[in-house]
N, C-alpha and C positions, 0 to 999 in steps of 0.2 A: 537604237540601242547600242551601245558600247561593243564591240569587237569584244575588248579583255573579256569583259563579264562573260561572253559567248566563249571564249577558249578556257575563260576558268572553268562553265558550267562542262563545256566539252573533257576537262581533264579529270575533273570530279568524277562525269561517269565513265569514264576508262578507268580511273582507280578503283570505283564500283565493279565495274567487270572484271578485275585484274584478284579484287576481296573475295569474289564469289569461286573466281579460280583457285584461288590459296582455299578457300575454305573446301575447295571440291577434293583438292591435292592434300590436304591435312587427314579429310576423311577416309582418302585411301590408303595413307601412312598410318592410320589407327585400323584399317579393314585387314592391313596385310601383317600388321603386329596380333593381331584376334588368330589371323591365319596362322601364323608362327613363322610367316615367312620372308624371313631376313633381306632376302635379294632382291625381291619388291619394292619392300623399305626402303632400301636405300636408291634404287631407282627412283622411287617417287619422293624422295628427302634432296636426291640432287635438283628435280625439277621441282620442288619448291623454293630451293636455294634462289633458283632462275625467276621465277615468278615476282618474289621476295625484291629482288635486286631488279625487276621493272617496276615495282611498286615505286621504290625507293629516286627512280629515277623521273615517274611520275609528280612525284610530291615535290623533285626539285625543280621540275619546268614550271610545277605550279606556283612557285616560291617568288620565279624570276616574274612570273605575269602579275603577283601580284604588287612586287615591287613594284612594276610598270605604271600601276594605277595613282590617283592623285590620294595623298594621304588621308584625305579623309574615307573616301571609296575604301582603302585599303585596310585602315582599321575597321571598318562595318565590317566587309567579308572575314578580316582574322577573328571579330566578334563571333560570328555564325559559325566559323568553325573550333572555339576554343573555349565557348562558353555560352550559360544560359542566352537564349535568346532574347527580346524583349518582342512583342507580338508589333509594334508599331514598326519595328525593321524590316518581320515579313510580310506588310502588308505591300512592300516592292516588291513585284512579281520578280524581279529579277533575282532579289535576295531569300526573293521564296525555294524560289528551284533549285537554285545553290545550298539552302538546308533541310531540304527532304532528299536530296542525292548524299548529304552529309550524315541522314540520321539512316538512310537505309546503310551506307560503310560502316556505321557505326555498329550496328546491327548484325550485320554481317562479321564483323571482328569479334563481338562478343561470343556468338557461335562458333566460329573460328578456333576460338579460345579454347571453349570447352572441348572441343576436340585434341586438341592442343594439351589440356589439362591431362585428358584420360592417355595419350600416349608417353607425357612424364612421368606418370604416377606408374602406368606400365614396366617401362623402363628403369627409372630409378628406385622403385619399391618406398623400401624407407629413407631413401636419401634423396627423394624426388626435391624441387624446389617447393611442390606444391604442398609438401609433408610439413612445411617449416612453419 
């Protein structure tokens, strides 16, 4: 088996880990705005900031491995990650594991979200983003 593939699938579930973190970290920025309390907030808005900005650093080492790869390899994997799949791609196990680690981040983001939502809507009232 290819190394990359193995450090792509490795980086995929760190970013997984890193998703469930934010998502843990959103939910206690939405617990401690329910509380009313400010100091919390922002304690747990700075450690998302941190989280946020490993994700981001995440996504770029996955960038550079997947340059690494030969182009054809390369576009399959930005396939699985940016678009419907086609079932005959994940019948390579290797392409397989790589988009169930992509559909559970994916998953995780969108819960993410709606936490994420209800502390906008909190916040901004009628002027939230989410109002528009």
């Amino acid at each position: 088996m290819n190394t990359t593939f193995d450090e792509i699938t490795l980086n995929l579930q760190k970013k997984y880990n890193k998703m469930n973190e934010l998502q843990d970290i959103t939910k206690q920025m939405a617990d401690s705005l329910q509380r009313n309390d400010l100091y919390a907030f922002e304690l747990v808005m700075k450690m998302r900031t941190e989280v946020m900005l490993e994700i981001d650093s995440i996504d770029y080492a996955r960038e550079d491995l997947l340059k690494s790869l030969p182009e054809s390899d390369e576009e399959a994997v930005r396939s699985i990650l940016h678009s419907p799949v086609a079932e005959k791609q994940l019948e390579n196990p290797v392409f397989g594991s790589i988009y169930e680690i992509y559909k559970k981040i994916t998953r995780c983001l969108e819960s993410t979200i709606q936490y994420d939502q209800a502390i906008n809507l909190k916040i901004g009232g009628e002027n939230s983003f989410y109002k528009r």
